[in-house]
C-alpha positions as CSV (number, residue, x, y, z in Angstrom):
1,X,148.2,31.0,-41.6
2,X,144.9,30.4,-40.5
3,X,143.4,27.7,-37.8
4,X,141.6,25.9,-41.1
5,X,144.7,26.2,-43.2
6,X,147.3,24.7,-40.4
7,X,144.7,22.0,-40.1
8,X,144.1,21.3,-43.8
9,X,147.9,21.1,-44.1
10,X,148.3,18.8,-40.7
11,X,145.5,16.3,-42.6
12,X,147.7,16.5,-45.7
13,X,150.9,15.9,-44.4
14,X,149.2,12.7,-42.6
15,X,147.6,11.8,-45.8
16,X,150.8,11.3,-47.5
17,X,152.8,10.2,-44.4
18,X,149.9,7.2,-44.4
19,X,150.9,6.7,-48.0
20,X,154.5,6.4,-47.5
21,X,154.0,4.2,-44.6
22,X,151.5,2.0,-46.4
23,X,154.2,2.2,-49.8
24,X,156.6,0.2,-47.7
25,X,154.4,-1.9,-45.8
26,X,152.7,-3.7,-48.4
27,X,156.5,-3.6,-50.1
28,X,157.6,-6.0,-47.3
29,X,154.5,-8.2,-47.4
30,X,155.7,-8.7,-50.9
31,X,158.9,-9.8,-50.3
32,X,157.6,-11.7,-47.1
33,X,155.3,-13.5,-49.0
34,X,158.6,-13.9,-51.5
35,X,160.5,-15.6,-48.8
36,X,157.4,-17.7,-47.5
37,X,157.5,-19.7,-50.7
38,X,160.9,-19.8,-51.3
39,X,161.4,-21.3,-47.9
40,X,158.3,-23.7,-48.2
41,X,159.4,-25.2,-51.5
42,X,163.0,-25.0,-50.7
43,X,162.9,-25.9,-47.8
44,X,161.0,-28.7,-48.3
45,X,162.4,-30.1,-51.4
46,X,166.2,-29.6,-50.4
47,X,164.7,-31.7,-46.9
48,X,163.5,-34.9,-49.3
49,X,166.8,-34.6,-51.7
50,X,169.0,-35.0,-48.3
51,X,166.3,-37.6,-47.1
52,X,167.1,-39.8,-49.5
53,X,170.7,-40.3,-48.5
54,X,170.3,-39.4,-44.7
55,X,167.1,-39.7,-43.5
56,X,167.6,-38.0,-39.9
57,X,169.2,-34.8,-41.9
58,X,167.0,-35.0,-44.3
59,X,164.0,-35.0,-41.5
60,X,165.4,-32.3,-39.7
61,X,165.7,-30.0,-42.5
62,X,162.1,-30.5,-43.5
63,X,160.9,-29.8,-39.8
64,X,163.5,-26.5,-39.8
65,X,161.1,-25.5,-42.7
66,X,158.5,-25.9,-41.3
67,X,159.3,-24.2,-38.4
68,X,160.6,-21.1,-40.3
69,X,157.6,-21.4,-42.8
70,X,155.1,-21.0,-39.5
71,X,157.0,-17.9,-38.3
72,X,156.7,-16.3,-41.8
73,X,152.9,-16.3,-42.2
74,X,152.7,-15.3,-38.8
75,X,154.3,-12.3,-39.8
76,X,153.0,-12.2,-42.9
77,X,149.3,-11.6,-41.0
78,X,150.8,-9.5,-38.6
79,X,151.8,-7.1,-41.6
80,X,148.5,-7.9,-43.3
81,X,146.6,-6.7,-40.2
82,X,148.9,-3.6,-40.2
83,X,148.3,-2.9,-43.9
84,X,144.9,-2.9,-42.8
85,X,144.7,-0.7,-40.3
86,X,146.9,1.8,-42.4
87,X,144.3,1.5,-45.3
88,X,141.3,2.2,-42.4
89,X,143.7,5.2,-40.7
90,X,144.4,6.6,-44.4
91,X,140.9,6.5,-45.4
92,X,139.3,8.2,-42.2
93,X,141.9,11.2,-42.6
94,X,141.3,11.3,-46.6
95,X,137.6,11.8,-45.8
96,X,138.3,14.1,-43.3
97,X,140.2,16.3,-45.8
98,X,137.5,15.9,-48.6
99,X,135.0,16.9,-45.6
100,X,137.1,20.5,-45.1
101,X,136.9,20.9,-48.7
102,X,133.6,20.0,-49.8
103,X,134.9,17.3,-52.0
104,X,131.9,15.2,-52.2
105,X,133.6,13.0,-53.9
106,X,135.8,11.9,-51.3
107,X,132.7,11.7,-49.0
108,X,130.5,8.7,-48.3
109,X,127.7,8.4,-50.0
110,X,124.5,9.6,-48.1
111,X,122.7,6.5,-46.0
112,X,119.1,7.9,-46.2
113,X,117.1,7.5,-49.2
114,X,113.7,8.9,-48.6
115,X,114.1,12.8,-47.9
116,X,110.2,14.2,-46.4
117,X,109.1,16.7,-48.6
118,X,106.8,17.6,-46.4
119,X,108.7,18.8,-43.4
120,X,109.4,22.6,-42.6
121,X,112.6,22.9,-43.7
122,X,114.5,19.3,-44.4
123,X,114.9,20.0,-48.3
124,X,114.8,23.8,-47.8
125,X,117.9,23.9,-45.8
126,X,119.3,21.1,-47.4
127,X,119.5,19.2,-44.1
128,X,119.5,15.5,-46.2
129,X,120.1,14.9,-49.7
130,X,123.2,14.5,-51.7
131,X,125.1,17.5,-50.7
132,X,123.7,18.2,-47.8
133,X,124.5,19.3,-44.0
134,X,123.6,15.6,-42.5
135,X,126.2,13.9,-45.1
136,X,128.6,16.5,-44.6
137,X,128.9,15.5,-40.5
138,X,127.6,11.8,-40.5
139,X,130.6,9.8,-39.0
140,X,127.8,7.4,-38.0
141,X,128.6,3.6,-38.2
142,X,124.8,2.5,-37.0
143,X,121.6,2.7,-38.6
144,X,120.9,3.8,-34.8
145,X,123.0,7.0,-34.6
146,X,122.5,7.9,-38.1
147,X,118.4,8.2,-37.5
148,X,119.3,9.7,-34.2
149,X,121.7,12.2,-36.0
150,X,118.9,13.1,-38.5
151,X,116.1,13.6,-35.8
152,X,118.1,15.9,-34.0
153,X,118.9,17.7,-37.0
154,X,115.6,17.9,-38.0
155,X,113.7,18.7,-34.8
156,X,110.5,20.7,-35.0
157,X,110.3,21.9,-31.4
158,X,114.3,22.3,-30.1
159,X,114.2,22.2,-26.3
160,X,117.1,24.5,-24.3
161,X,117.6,21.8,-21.9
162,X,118.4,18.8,-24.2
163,X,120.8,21.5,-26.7
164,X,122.6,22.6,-24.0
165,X,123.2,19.1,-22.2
166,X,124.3,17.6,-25.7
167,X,126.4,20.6,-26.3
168,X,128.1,20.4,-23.1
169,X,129.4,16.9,-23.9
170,X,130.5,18.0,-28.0
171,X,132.7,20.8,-26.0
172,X,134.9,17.9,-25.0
173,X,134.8,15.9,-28.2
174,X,135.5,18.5,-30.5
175,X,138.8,18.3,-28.4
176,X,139.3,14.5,-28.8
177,X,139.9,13.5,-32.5
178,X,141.7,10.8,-31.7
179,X,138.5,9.3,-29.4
180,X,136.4,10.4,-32.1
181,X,138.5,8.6,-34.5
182,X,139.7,5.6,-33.1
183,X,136.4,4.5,-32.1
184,X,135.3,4.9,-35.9
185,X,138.9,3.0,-36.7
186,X,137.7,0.2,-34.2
187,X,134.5,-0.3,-35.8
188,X,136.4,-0.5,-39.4
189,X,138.5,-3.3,-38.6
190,X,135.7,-5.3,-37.9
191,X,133.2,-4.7,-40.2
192,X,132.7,-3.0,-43.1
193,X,128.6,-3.1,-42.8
194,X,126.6,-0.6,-40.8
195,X,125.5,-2.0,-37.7
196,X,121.8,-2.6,-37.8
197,X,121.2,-2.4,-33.5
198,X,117.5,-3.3,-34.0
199,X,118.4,-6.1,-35.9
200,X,120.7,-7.6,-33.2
201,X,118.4,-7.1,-31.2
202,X,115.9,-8.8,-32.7
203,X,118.3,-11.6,-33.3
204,X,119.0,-12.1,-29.5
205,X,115.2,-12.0,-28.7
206,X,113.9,-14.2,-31.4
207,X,112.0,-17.3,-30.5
208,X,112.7,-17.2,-26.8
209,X,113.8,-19.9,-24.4
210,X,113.7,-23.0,-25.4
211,X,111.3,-25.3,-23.1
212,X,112.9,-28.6,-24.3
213,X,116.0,-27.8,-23.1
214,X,114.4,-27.1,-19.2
215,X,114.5,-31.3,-19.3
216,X,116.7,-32.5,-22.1
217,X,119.7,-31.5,-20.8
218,X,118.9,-33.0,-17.2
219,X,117.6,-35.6,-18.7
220,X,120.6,-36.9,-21.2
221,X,122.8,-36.0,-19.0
222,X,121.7,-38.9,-16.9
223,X,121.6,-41.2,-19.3
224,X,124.9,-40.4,-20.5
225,X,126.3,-40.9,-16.7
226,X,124.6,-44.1,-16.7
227,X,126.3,-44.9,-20.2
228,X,129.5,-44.4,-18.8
229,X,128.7,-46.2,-15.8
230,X,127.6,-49.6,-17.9
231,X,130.2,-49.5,-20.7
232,X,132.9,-49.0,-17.7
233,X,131.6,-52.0,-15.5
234,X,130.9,-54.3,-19.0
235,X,134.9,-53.2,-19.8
236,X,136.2,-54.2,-16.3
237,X,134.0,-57.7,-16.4
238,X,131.8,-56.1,-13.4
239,X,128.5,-56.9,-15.3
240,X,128.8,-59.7,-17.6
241,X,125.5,-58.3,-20.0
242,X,126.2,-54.9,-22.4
243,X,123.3,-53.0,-20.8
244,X,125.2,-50.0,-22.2
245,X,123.5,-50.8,-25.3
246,X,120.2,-50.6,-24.8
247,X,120.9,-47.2,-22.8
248,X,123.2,-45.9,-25.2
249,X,120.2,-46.5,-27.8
250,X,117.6,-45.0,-25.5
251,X,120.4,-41.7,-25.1
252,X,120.9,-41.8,-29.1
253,X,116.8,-41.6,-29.6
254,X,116.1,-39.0,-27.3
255,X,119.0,-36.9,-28.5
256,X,117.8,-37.6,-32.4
257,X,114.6,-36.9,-32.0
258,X,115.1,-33.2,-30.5
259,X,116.9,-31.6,-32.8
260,X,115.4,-28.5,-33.2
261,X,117.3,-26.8,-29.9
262,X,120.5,-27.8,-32.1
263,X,119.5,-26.2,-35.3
264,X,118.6,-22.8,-33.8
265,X,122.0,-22.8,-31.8
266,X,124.1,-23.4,-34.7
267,X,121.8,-20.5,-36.6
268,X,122.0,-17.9,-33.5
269,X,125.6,-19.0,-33.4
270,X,126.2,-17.9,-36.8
271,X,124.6,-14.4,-36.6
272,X,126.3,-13.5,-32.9
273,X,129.7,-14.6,-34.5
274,X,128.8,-12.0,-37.9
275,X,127.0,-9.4,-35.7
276,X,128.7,-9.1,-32.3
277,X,132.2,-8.6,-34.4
278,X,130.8,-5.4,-35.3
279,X,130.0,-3.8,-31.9
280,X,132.6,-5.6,-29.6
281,X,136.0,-3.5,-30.9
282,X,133.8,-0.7,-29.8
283,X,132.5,-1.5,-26.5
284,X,135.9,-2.9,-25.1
285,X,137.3,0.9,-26.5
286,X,134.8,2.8,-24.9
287,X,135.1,0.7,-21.6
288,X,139.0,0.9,-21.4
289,X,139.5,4.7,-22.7
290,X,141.2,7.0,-20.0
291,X,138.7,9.6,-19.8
292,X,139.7,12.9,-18.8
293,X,139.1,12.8,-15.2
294,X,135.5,14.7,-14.3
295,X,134.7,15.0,-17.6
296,X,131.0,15.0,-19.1
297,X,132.4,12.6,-21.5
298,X,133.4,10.4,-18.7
299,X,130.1,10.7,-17.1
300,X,128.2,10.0,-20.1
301,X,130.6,7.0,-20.8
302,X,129.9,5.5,-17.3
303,X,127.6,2.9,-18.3
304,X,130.6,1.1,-20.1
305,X,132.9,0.8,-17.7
306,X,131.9,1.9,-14.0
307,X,129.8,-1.5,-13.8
308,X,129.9,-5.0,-11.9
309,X,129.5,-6.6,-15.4
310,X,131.7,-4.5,-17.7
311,X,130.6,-5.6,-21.8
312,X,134.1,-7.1,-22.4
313,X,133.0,-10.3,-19.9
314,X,129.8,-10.2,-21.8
315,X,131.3,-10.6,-25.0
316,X,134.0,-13.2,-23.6
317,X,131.6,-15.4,-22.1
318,X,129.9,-15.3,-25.8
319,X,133.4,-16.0,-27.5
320,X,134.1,-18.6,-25.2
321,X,130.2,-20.1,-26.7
322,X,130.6,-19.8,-29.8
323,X,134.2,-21.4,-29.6
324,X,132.9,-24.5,-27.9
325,X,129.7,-24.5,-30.0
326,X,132.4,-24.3,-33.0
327,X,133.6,-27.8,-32.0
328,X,130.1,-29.3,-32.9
329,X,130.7,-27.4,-36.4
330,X,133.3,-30.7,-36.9
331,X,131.4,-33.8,-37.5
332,X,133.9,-36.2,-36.0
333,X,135.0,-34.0,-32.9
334,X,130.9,-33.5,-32.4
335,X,130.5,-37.4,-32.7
336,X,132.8,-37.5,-29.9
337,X,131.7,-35.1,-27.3
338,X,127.9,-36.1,-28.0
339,X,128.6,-39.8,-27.1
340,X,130.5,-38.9,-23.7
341,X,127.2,-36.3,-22.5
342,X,124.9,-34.3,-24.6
343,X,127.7,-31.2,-25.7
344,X,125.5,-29.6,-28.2
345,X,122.0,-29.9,-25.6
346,X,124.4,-28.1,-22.8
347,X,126.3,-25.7,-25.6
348,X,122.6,-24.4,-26.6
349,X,121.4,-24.1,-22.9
350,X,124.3,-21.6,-21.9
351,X,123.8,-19.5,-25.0
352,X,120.3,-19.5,-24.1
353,X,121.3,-18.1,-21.3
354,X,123.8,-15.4,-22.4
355,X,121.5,-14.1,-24.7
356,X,118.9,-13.7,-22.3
357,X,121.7,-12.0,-20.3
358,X,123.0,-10.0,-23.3
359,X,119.4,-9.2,-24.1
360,X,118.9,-6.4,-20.5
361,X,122.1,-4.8,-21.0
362,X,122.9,-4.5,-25.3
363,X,120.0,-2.2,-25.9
364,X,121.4,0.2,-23.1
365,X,124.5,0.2,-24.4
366,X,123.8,0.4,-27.8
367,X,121.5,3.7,-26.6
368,X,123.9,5.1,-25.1
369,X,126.1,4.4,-28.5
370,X,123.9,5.7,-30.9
371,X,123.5,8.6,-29.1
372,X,127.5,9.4,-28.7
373,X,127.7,8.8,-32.7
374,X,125.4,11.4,-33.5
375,X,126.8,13.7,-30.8
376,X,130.4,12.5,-32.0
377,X,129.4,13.6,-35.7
378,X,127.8,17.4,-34.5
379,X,131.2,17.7,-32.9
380,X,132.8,17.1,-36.2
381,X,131.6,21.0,-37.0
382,X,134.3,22.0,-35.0
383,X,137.1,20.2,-36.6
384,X,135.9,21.0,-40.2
385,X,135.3,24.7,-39.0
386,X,138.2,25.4,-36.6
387,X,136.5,28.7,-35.8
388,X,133.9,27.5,-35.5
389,X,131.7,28.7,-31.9
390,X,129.0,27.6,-29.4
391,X,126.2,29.6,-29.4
392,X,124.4,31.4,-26.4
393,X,121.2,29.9,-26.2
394,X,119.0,32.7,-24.3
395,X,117.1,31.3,-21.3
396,X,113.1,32.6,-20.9
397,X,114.4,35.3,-18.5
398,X,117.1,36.9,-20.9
399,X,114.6,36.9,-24.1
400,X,112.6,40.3,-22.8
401,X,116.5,41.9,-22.7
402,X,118.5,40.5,-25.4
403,X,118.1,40.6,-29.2
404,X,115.8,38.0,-30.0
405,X,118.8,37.0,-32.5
406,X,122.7,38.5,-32.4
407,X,124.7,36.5,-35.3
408,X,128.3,38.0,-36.2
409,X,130.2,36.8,-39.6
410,X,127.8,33.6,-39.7
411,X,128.6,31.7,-42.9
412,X,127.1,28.9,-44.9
413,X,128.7,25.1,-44.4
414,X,128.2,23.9,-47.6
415,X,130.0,27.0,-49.3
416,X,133.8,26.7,-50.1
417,X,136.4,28.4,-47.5
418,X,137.8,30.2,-50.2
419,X,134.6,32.1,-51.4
420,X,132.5,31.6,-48.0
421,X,131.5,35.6,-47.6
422,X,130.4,36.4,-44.0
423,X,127.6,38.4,-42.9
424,X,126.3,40.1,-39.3
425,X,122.1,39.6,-38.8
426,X,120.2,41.1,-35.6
427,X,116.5,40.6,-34.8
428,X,116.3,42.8,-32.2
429,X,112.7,41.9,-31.0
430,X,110.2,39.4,-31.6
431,X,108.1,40.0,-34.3
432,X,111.1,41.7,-36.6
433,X,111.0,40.7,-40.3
434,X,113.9,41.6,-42.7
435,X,112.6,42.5,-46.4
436,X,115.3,41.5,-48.8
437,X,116.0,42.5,-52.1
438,X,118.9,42.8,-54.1
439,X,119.4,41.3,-58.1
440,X,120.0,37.9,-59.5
441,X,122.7,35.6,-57.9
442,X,123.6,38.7,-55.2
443,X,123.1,35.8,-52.1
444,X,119.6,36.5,-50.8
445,X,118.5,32.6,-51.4
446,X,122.4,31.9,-49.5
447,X,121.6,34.4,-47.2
448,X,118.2,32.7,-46.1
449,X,119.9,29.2,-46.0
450,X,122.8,30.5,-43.9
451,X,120.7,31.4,-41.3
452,X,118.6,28.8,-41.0
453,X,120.9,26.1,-41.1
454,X,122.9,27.9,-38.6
455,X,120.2,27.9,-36.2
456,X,119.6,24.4,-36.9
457,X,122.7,23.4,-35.7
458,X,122.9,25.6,-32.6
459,X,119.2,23.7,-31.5
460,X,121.1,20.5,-31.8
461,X,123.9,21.5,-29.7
462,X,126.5,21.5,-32.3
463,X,129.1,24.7,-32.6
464,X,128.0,26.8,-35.3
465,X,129.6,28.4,-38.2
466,X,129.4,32.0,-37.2
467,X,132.3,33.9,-34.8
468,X,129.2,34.9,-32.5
469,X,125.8,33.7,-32.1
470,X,123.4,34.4,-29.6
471,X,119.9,33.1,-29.8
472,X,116.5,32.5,-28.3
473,X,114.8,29.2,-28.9
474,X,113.0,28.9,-32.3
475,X,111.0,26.8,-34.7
476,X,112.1,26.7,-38.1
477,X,109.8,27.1,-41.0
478,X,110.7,27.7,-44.2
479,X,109.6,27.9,-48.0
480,X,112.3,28.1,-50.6
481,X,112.4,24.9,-52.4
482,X,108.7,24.8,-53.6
483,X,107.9,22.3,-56.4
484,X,105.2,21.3,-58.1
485,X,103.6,17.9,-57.8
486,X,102.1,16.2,-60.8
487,X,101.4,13.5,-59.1
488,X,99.1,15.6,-56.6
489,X,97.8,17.3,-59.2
490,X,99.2,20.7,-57.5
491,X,100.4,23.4,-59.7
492,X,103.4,25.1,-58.6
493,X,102.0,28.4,-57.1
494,X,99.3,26.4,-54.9
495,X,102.3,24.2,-53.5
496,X,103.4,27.2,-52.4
497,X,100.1,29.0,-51.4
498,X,99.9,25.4,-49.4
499,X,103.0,26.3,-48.3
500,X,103.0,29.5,-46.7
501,X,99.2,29.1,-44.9
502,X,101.2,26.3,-43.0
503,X,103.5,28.7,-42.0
504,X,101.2,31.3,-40.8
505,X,99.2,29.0,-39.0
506,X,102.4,27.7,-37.0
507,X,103.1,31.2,-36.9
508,X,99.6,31.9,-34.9
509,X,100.1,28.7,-32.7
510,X,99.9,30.8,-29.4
511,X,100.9,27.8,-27.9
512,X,104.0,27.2,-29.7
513,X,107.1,28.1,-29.7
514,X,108.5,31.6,-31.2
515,X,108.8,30.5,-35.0
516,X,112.5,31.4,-37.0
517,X,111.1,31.9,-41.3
518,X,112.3,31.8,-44.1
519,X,110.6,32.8,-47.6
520,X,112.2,33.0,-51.0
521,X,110.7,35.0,-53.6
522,X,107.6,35.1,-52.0
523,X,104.6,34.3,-54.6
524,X,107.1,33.6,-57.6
525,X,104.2,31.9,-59.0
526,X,101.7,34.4,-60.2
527,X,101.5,37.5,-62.5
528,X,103.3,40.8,-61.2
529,X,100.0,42.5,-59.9
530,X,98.7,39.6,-57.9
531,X,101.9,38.7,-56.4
532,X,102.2,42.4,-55.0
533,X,98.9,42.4,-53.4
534,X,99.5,38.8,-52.1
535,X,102.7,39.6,-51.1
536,X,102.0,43.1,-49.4
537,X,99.3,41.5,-47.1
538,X,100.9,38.4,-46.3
539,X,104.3,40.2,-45.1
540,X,101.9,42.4,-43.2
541,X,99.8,39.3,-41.7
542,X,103.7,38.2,-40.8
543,X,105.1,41.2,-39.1
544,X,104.9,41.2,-35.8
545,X,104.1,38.0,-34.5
546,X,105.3,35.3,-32.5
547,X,108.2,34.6,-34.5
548,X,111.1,36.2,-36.4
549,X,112.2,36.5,-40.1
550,X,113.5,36.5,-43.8
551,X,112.0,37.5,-46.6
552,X,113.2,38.0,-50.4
553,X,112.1,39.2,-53.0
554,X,112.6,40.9,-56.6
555,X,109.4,42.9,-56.2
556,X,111.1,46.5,-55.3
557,X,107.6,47.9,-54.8
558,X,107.2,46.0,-51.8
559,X,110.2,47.8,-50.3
560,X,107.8,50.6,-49.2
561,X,106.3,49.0,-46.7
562,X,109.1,49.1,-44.4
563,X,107.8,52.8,-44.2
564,X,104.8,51.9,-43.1
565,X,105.4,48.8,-40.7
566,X,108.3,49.4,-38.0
567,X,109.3,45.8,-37.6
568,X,109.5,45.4,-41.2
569,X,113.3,46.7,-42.3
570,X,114.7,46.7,-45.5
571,X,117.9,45.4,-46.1
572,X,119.8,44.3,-49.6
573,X,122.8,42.2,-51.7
574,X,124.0,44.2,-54.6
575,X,126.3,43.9,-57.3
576,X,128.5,46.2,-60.1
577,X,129.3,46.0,-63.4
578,X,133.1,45.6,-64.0
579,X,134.8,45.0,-67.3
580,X,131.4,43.8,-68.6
581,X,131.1,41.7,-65.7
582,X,128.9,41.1,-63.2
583,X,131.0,41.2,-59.8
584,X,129.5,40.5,-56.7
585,X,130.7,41.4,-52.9
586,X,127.7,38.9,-51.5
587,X,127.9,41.5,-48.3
588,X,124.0,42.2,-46.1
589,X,123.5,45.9,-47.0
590,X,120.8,48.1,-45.1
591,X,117.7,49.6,-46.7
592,X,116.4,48.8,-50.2
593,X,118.1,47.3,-52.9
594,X,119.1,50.5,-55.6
595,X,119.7,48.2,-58.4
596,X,118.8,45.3,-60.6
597,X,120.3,43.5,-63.1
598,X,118.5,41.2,-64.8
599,X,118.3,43.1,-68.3
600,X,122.3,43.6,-67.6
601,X,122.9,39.7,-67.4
602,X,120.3,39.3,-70.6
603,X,122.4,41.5,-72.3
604,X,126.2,40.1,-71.4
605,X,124.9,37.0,-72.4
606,X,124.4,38.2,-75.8
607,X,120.7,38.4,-75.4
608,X,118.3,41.0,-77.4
609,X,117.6,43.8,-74.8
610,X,115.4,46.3,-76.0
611,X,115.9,49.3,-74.0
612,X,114.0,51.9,-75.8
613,X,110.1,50.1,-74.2
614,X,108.9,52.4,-71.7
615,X,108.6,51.0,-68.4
């Protein structure tokens, strides 16, 4: 059995463990909720029967009830909570497993809507988009880390520094499920929402301090002294006129006529109560988690809990806020705190002031969050792929002596365990272009994607899907996905004319980086004879630059060129007929493709081939 088969089997046995366990726990909140009103109504009623002839029994029974009744729905929420958190725990591994077999079903839906048809590879590669490799990994929970994910992902000049520092840290958390998936666990029991960071943000900053408040609360709180001071004398007989009144009315008057300090508390007291909920499971988690000791995790993590002010006695002070603040929310309990001093004037004044706090340390922690969710989710690569490898990224010094690329069985993410073919790929130097042909449905187009994506991930510092992969830094570029635009008024082959003179011209950029492309049928667009003579000088307009690369093609013609250009090398897919079926081994061959077979698949599909035409 395989690393990815014990795992798969490991997720299922927890699957249906979850389900057993949650089978017997939501059993016994049936029957507790059973017992709850048996014992209320029973109770209760069997208390007033015996009432009526003995009124101390009778009263004793009722309060037993009572008594029982309370300890019930206590444990009724307890079991709630842990049906809950079974649900959450059952759902994380269930996506998990849908995850490892591309069941995109059992995946969450994609956040970003918008794909940029315009970048160099997003839609080629299939980086976003329903199926895609950003759904595939996204554990996010922010808008934050998601975005941050995505940039990374689709990064137009990877740096070797930042790659390497990011992939030092996804070393350990490929390690660490249960990190990983607690902290997405923690987040779930609070919220079900994705946590908008910019939003709180904004929330915390909005309107600023309040310049009222610099002399109301001073100022009431005098007159409210001085309240207490009359009404006691007048009560005692120790002055004989109610001056309280008059400054009771001048206390009411000031306090009515600045309410507005009061109606933005209650509002910011609201949104901190819905939008702190959501990040305060997480940042008590990541403050109290036993990091491994000298771990880059732990360093990484410091921020949360090697700290005078740690985010828990943030969040605390905040509770304890918005718990006072939530007796003003009563209208009789507010009545009487307001007439003894001016609560609600002081309540708003100390939130004021915890939000002002809250305001220079959230966006650092919720930096250094977003950024651990979108590392977290690049480490999920190696739990879906248990094979899955770092890559050598090749400093400046070792380009001039290793192969400018050195991949060994890299396979595609998105393609199924089961049928995932792997294939070996060397550029040896810079300027190398491979020239593929091969028939119909043989894997060039996989072939191209494989790569790419590949790389991708290695410039993002995630393991990659390969057993070996050793790489210089590259940008990607790529054309495969071409399409028309109506809209634009473009017709399909100048989209991709458009296309590929971007590509060259990054190509040229001296300045640049060395570029990693990727062309599929090149000039599909155009009648046989011009797409030769296009194609011929644009692969020899490629060859040799600052870059490596693919090319495919069905144009066998072309193949000669890799006699006349020595960094040009032909390599193909093939396929055989078998029982009248077309049977593929999807495996990288060397030199030219021999065969084709789109007459063959014309014909097994009960097409008329006529065979006698001369070529």
């Amino acid at each position: 059995m395989t690393r990815r088969e014990r795992r798969e089997s490991t997720l299922q046995k927890m699957i249906a463990f979850l389900d057993e366990r949650l089978a017997f726990l939501e059993g016994e909140r049936d029957r507790l909720s059973l017992w709850r009103m048996l014992v209320f109504l029973g109770g209760i009623g069997l208390g007033i029967f015996v009432y009526l002839n003995n009124a101390i029994l009778g009263s004793s029974l009722m309060v037993l009830s009572l008594v029982f009744f309370t300890g019930l729905v206590i444990m009724h929420r307890r079991l709630d909570r842990s049906v809950n958190k079974h649900r959450i725990w059952r759902e994380i591994k269930s996506t998990q497993y849908a995850r490892m077999m591309l069941d995109w079903d059992g995946i969450p839906e994609e956040k970003k809507s918008e794909p940029l048809w315009d970048h160099p590879y997003e839609m080629d590669l299939d980086i976003t988009g329903p199926r895609s490799i950003s759904r595939l990994l996204d554990i996010t929970i922010s808008r934050e880390g998601y975005a941050l994910l995505n940039k990374w992902l689709l990064n137009q000049r990877p740096d070797r520094k930042e790659a390497l520092s990011r992939q030092a840290i996804i070393r350990e958390l490929v390690n660490l499920p249960g990190f990983r998936e607690n902290l997405l666990l923690q987040f779930k029991l609070s919220s079900n929402v994705l946590l908008d960071g910019q939003r709180l943000l904004d929330g915390l900053r909005g309107g600023g301090p309040s310049k009222q408040l610099g002399w109301l609360v001073p100022a009431l709180s005098i007159l409210g002294f001085i309240n207490v001071l009359l009404f006691a004398g007048y009560s005692m007989e120790m002055i004989t006129t109610p001056l309280w009144i008059f400054s009771f009315v001048a206390y009411l008057a000031v306090f009515m006529m600045n309410q507005e300090p009061i109606k933005r508390m209650f509002n910011d007291a609201i949104f901190l109560d819905d939008e702190l909920d959501k990040v305060r499971s997480i940042l008590t988690f990541l403050e109290s988690y036993p990091y491994p000791e000298n771990s880059r995790l732990a360093e990484y993590c410091r921020t949360f809990y090697d700290t005078p002010q740690r985010p828990s006695a943030q969040m605390k002070r905040i509770r304890r806020l918005l718990a006072a603040i939530g007796i003003s929310m009563n209208p009789l309990a507010r009545i009487v705190v307001n007439i003894i001093g001016p609560w609600d004037f002081f309540c708003a004044a100390r939130l004021e002031s915890a939000k002002a706090d809250l305001v220079d340390k959230l966006p650092q922690w919720l930096d250094k969050w977003s950024h651990l969710e979108a590392l977290i989710s690049l480490a999920n690569v190696g739990w879906l792929y248990p094979e899955a490898v770092f890559p050598v990224l090749l400093t400046p010094e070792q380009d001039v002596e290793k192969d400018a690329i050195l991949a060994v069985e890299i396979r595609h993410p998105l393609i199924p365990a089961a049928v995932n073919v792997p294939n070996d790929c060397q550029y040896a130097d810079m300027g190398d272009v491979f020239l593929i042909t091969g028939s119909n449905m043989a894997g060039k187009s996989t072939f191209l994607k494989t790569l790419g994506v590949n790389l991708i991930l290695a410039f993002a510092g995630a393991p990659v899907y390969a057993s070996a992969l050793q790489t210089q830094m590259f940008a990607v570029f790529s054309s495969i996905k071409v399409s028309d635009s109506i809209t634009s008024g473009f017709s399909y082959f100048y989209a991709e004319v458009r296309r590929l003179r971007a590509l060259l011209e990054r190509l040229r950029d001296s300045e640049g980086q060395p570029l990693f492309f990727l062309i599929d049928e090149i000039f599909r667009g155009t009648n046989n004879r011009e797409r030769y003579i296009g194609s011929r000088s644009y692969i020899r307009a490629l060859v040799g630059q600052n870059g490596v690369g693919a090319i495919s093609t069905h144009d066998l013609d072309l193949t000669k060129l890799g006699d006349e250009i020595a960094k040009l090398t032909n390599v193909h897919f093939r396929e055989e007929v078998v029982d009248g079926k077309m049977v593929f081994d999807y495996k990288l061959q060397q030199g030219p493709c021999p065969t084709t077979n789109a007459l063959v698949i014309m014909e097994l599909e009960g097409l008329p081939v006529d065979k006698d035409i001369d070529d």
